[in-house]
C-alpha positions as CSV (number, residue, x, y, z in Angstrom):
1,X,-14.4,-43.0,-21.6
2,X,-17.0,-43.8,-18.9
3,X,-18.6,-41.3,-17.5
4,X,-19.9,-42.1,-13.9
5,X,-23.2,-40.1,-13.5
6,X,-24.3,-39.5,-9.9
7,X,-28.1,-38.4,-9.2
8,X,-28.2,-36.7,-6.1
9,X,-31.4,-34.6,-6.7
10,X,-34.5,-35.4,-5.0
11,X,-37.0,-35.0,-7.3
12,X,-35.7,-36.7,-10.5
13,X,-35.5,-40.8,-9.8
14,X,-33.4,-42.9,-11.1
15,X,-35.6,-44.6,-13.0
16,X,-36.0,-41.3,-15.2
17,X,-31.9,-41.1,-15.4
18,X,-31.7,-44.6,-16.7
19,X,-34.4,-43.7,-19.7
20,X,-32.4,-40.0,-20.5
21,X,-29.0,-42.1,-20.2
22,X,-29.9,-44.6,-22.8
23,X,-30.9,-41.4,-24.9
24,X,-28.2,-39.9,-24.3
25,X,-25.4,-42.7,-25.1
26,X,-27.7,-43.2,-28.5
27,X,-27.2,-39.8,-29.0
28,X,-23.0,-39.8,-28.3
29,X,-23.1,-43.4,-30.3
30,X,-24.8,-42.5,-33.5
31,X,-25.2,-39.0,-33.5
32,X,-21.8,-37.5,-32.1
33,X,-19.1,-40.2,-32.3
34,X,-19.6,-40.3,-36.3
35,X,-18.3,-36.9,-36.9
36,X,-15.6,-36.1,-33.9
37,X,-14.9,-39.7,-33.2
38,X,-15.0,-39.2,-29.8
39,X,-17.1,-41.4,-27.7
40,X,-18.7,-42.2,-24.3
41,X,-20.6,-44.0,-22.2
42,X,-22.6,-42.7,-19.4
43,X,-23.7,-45.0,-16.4
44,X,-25.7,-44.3,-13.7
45,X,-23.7,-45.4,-10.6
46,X,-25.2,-45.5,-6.4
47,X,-24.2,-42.8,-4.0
48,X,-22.8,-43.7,-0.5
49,X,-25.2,-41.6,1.1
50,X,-28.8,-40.1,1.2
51,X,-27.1,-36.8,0.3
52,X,-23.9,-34.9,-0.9
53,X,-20.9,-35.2,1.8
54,X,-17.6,-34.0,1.7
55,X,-16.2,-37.1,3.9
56,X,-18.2,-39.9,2.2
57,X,-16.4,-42.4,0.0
58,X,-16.1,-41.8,-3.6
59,X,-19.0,-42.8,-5.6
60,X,-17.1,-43.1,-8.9
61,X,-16.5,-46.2,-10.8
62,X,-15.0,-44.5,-14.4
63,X,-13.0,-42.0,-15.9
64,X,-14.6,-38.8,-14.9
65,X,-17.5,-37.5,-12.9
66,X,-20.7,-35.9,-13.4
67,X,-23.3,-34.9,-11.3
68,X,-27.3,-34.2,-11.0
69,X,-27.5,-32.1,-8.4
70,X,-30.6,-30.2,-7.4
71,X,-29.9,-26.6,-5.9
72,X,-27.2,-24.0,-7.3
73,X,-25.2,-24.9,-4.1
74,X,-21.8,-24.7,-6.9
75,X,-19.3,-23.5,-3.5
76,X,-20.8,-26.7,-1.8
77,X,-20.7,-28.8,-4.9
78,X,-17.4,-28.4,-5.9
79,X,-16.2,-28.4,-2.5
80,X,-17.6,-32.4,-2.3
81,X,-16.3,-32.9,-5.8
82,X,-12.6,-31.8,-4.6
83,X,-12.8,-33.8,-1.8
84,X,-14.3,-37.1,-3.2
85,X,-12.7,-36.8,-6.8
86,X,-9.9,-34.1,-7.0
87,X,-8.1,-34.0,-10.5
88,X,-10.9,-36.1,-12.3
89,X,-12.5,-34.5,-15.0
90,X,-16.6,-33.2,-14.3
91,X,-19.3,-31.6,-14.6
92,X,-22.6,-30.5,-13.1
93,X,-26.3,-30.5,-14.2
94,X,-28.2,-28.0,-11.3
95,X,-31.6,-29.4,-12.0
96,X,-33.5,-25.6,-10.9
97,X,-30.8,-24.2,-13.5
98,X,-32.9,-26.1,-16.3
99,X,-36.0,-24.9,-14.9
100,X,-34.7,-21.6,-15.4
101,X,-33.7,-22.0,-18.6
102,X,-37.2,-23.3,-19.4
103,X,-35.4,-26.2,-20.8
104,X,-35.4,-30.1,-19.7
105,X,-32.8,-31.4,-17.5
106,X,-32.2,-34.0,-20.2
107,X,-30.9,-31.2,-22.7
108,X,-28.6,-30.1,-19.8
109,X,-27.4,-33.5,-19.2
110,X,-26.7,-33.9,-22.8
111,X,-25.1,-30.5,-23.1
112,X,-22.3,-31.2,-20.3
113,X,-22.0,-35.0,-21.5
114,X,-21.1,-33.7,-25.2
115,X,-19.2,-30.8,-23.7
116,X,-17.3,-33.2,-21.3
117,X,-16.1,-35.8,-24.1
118,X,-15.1,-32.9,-25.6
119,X,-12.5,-30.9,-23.5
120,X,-12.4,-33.0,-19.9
121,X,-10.0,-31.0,-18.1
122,X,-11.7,-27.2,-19.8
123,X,-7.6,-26.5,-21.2
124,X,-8.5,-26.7,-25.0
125,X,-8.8,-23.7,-27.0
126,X,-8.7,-23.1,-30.7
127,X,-7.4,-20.0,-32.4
128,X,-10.0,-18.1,-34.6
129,X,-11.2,-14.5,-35.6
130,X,-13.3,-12.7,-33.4
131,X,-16.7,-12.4,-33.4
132,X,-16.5,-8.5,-34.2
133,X,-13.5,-7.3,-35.1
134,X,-12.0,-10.2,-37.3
135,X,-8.3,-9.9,-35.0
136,X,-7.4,-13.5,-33.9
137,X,-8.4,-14.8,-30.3
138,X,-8.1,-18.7,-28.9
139,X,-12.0,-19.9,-28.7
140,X,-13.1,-22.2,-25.7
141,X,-13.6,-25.9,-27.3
142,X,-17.0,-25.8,-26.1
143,X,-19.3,-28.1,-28.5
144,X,-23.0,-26.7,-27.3
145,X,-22.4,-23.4,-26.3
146,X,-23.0,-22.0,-30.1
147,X,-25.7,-23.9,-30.7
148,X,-27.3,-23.9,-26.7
149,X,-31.0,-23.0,-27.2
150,X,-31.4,-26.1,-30.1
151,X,-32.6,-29.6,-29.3
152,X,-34.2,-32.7,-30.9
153,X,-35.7,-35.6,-29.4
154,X,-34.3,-39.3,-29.3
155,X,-36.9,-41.5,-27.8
156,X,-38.7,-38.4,-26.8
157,X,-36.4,-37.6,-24.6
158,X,-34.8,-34.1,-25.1
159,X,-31.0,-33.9,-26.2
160,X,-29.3,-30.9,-26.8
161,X,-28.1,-30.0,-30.7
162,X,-23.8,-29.3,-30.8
163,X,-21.3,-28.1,-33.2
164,X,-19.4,-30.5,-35.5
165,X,-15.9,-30.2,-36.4
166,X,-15.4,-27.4,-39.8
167,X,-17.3,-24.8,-37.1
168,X,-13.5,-24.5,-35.6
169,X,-12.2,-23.8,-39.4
170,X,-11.1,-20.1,-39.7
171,X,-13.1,-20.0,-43.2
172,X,-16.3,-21.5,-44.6
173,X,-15.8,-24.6,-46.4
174,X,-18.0,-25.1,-49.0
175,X,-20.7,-27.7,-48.7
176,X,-19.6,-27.8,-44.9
177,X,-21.9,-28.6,-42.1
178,X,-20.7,-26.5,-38.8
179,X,-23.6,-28.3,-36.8
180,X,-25.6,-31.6,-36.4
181,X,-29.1,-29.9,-36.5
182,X,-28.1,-27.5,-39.5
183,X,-31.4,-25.1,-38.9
184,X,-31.7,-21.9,-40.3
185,X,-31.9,-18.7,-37.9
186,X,-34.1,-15.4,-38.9
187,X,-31.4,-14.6,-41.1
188,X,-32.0,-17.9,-43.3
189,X,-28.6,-19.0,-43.0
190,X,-27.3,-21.8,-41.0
191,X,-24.2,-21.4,-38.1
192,X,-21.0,-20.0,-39.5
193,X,-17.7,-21.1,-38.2
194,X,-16.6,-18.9,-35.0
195,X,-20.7,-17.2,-35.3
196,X,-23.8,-17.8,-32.6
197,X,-27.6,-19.0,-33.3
198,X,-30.1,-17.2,-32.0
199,X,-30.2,-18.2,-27.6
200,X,-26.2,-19.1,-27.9
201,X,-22.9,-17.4,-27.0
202,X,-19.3,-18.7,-27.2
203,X,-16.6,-17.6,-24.5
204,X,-12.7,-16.8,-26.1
205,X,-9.7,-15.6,-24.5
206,X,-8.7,-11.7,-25.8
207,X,-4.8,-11.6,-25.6
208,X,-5.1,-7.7,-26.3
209,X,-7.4,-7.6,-23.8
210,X,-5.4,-10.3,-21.5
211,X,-8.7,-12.0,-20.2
212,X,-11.9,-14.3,-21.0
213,X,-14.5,-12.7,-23.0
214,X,-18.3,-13.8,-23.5
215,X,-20.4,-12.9,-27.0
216,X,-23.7,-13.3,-27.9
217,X,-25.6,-11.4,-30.8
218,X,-26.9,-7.7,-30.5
219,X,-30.2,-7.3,-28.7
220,X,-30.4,-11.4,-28.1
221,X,-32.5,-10.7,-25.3
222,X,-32.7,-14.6,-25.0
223,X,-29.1,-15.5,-25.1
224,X,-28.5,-13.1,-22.8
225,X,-30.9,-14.8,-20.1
226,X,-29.8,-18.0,-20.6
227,X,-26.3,-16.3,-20.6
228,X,-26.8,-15.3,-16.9
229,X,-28.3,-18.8,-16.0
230,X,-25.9,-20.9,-17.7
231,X,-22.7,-18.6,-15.9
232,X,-23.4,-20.3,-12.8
233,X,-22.5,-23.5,-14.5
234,X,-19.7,-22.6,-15.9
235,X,-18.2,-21.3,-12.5
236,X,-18.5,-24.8,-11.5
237,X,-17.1,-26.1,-14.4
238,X,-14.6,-23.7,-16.3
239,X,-13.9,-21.8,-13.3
240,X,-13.7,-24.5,-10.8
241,X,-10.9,-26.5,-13.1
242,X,-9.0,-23.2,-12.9
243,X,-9.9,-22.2,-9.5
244,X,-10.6,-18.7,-10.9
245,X,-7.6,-17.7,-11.8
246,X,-7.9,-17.0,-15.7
247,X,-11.7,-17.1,-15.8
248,X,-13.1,-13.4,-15.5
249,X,-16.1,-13.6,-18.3
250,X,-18.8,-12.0,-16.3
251,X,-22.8,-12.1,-17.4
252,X,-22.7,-8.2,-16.7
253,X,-19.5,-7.3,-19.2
254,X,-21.3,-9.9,-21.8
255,X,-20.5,-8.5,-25.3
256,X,-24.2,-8.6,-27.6
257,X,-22.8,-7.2,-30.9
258,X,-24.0,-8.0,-34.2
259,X,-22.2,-10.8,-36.1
């Protein structure tokens, strides 16, 4: 897969793109690609104008799409992605949703990138227990999400950490890594399959409940603000594939119960 990467944020130039892309594709190359053997490549590619516009050309030379973009304009954004590049798989990096986050833009972009390679058109999910009660629900094949407030440097630039494979096994295999990083939390233990770290939250769809559900750990006061930060980005995302229709997870009905 290529991944066309457009910068149309003012403040980061391309210059600084071209040094967190060749992180980035080190990262997907030697890091990534080993365990899901998946890959990418992400290439920075011109824009036919000095700023978004729905009636511009498309600026896309690969297989999907995704975007530095600098405010949370996501009704604007998507509305120039459907016009320019409708049915191609995307995603966005809002560059003041980092600073937000009190994270780089580089973990962001990595985050999406990994996320993208993962599940292009957001229409994977993979049965497993839930969180709380153990009853079976059909987790979103999101690869960061879990593991969101974890990063490393390659070439010191900031990349964001991301599950690996046995985390979507419904029991713990023994001598199994669930992610690349493999830190211990407060608790001393490293990421269970289905579980969150400390900062992250996975999304599943309840069928007793009929909708999309969000959980995060018990009085994770720092999941939960990154929770409300990173729910803008998955309206462009998740909910823009969809156009709303099965997407209802909500910041305000987030579930924080303990693991």
């Amino acid at each position: 897969m290529i991944i066309s990467v457009i910068n149309h944020t003012k403040d980061i130039a391309d210059e600084e793109v071209h040094a967190a892309l060749r992180s980035i594709n080190r990262q997907i190359e030697f890091d990534f690609r080993p365990y899901w053997s998946l890959g990418a490549t992400l290439r920075l590619e011109g824009k036919s104008g000095k700023r978004p516009n729905r009636e511009t050309l498309s600026d896309m030379r690969g297989d999907a799409v995704l975007y530095l973009w600098d405010e949370v304009d996501v009704d604007d954004a998507l509305g120039y992605h459907d016009q320019n590049h409708r049915g191609i798989p995307f995603s966005f990096v809002f560059s003041q949703l980092a600073k937000e986050m009190k994270e780089s833009w580089t973990t962001t972009l990595s985050h999406e990138a990994i996320e993208l390679i993962g599940d292009p058109e957001v229409n994977l999910l993979v049965q497993g227990p839930h969180p709380e009660t153990g009853k079976d629900v059909f987790h979103w094949y999101e690869l960061c999400d879990a593991v969101q407030a974890e990063s490393y440097k390659i070439d010191e630039v900031d990349v964001s950490n991301f599950v690996l494979p046995l985390y979507f096994t419904a029991t713990d295999e023994r001598g199994g890594r669930n992610d690349f990083l493999g830190r211990r939390g407060k608790d001393d233990k490293t990421l269970q399959s289905f579980k969150v770290k400390e900062g992250g939250y996975i999304g599943f769809f309840n069928p007793e409940k009929g909708k999309h559900e969000t959980f995060s750990m018990r009085g994770d006061a720092e999941a939960a603000r990154r929770q409300e930060i990173k729910h803008k980005l998955h309206k462009a995302r998740r909910g823009g594939r969809h156009h709303g229709k099965s997407y209802e997870a909500s910041p305000v009905a987030l579930e924080r119960r303990t693991n």
